[in-house]
VEXVO-349055 format. One line per 5 residues: number of its first residue (from 1); their letters; for each residue z, y, x of N, C-alpha, C. Coordinates in Angstrom, 2 decimals, padded with zeros to 5 digits. Layout:
NUM> A> Z/Y/X/Z/Y/X/Z/Y/X ~ ... .
This chain:
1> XXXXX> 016.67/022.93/007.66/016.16/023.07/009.00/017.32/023.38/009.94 ~ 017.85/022.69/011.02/018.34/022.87/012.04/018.11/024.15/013.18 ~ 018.58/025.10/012.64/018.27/026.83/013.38/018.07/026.28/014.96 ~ 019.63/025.94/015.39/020.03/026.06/016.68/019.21/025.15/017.50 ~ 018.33/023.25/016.68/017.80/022.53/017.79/016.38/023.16/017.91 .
6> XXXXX> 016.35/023.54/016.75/014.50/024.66/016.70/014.83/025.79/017.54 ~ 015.26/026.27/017.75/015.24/027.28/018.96/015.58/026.96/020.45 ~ 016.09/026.10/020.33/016.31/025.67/021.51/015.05/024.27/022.02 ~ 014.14/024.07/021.19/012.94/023.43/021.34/012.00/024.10/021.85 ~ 012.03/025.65/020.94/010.92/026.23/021.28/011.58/026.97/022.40 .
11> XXXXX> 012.44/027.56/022.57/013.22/027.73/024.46/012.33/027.01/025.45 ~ 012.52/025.64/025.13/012.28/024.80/026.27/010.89/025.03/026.81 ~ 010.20/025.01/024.99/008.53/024.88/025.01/007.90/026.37/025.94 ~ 009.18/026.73/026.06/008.50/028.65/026.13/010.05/029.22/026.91 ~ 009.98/028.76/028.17/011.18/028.70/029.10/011.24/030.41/029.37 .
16> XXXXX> 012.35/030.98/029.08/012.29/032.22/029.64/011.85/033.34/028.21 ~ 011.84/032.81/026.83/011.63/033.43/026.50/012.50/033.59/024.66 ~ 013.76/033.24/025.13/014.40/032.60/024.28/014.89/034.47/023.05 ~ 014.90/035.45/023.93/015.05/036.67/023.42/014.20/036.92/022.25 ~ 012.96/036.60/022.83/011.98/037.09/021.70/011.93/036.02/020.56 .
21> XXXXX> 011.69/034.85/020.97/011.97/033.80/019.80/012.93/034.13/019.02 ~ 013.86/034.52/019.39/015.19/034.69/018.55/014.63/035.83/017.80 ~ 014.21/037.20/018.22/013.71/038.37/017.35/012.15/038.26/016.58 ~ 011.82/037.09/017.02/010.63/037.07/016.17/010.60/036.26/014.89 ~ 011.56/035.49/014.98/012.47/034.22/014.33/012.82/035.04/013.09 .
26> XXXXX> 013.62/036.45/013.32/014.56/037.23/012.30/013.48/038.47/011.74 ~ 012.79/038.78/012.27/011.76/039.80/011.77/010.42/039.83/011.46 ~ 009.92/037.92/011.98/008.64/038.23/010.84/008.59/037.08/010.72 ~ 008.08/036.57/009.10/008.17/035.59/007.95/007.11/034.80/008.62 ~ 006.18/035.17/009.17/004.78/034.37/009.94/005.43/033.50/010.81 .
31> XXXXX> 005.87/034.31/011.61/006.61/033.06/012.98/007.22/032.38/012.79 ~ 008.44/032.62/011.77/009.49/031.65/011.49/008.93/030.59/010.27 ~ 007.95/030.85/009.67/006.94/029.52/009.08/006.55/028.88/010.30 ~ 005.86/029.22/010.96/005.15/028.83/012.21/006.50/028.03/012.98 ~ 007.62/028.60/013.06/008.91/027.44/014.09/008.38/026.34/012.68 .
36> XXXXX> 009.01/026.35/011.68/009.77/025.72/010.66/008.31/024.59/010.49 ~ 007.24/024.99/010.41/006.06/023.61/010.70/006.32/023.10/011.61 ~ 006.58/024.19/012.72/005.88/022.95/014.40/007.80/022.00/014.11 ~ 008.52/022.58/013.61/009.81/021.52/013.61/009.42/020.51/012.83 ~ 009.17/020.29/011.20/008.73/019.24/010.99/007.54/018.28/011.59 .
41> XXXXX> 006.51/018.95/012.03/005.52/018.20/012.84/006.26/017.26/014.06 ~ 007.34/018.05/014.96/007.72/017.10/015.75/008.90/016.49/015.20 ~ 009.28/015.95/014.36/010.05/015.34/013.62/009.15/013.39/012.93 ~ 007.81/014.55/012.58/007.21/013.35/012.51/007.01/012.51/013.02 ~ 005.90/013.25/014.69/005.78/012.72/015.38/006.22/012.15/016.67 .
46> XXXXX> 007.90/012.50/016.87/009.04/011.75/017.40/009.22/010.49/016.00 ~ 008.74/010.33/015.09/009.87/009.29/014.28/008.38/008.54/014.05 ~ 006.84/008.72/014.21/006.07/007.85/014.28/006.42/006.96/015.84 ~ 006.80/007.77/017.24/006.43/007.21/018.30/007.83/006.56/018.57 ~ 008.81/006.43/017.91/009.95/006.14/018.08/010.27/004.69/017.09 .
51> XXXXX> 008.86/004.55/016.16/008.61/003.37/014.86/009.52/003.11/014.29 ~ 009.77/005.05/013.94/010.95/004.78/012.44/009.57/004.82/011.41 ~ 008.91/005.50/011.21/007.94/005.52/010.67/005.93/005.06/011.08 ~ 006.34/003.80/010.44/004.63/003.15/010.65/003.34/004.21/010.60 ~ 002.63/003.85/011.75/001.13/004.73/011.06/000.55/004.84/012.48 .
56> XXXXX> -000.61/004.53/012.13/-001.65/004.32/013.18/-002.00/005.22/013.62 ~ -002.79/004.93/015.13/-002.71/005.95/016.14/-003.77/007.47/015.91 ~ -004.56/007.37/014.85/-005.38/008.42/014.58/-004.27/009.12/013.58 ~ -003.58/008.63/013.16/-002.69/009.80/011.89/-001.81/010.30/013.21 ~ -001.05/009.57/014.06/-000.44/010.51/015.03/-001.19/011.58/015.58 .
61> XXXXX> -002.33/011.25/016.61/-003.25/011.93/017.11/-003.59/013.43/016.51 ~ -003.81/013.46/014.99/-003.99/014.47/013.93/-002.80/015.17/014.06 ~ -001.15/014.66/013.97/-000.19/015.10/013.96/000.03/015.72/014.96 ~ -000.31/015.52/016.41/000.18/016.03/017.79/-001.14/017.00/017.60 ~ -002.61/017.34/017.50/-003.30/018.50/017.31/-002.88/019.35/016.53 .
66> XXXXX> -002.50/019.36/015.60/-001.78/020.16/014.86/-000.49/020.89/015.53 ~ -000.06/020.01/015.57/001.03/020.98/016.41/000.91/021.67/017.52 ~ 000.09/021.12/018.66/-000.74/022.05/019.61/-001.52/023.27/018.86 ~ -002.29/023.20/017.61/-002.78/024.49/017.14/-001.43/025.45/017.07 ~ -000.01/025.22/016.09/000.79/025.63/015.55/001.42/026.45/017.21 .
71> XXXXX> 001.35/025.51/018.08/002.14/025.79/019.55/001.60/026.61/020.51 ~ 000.01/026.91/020.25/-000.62/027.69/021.03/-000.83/028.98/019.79 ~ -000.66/029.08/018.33/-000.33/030.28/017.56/001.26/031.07/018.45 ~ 002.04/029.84/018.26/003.33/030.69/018.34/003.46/031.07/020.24 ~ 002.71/030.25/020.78/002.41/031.25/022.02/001.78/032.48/022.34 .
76> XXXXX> 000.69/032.62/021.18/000.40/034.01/021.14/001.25/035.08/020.34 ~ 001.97/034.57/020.00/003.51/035.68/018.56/004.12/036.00/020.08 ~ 004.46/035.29/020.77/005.88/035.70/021.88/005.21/036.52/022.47 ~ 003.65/035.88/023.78/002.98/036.95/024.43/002.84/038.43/023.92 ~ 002.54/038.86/022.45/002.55/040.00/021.98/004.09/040.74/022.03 .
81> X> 005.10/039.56/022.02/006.12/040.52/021.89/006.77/040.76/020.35 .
């Protein structure tokens, strides 16, 4: 896993809040599962919409909800702090 483009993804995703990502990243095993999915999820689904990888528009669709679940979890990890 690429530390530095995953944090600086979820930076972007979550502007202003790059402190806590970073300390939530190093102190609890939940969140930093939670980066380390939503990184492969958009890995996928940059390399389905980019047609390195074939697959029809309901397997993407599944792929981008998912990661919105994973993205609105790790929005509630930062809000808490």
């Amino acid at each position: 896993m690429q530390e530095n483009h995953l944090d600086n993804a979820l930076a972007e995703e979550f502007a202003g809040k790059g402190e806590i990502i970073h300390k939530l990243k190093t102190t609890n095993p939940y969140f930093k599962g939670l980066m380390e999915e939503n990184h492969k999820l958009w890995v996928e689904i940059n390399n389905i919409q980019n047609e390195v990888t074939p697959a029809d528009d309901m397997v993407l669709e599944d792929l981008e909800k998912k990661r919105l679940v994973i993205l609105d979890e790790i929005g509630k990890l930062i809000a808490e702090g």
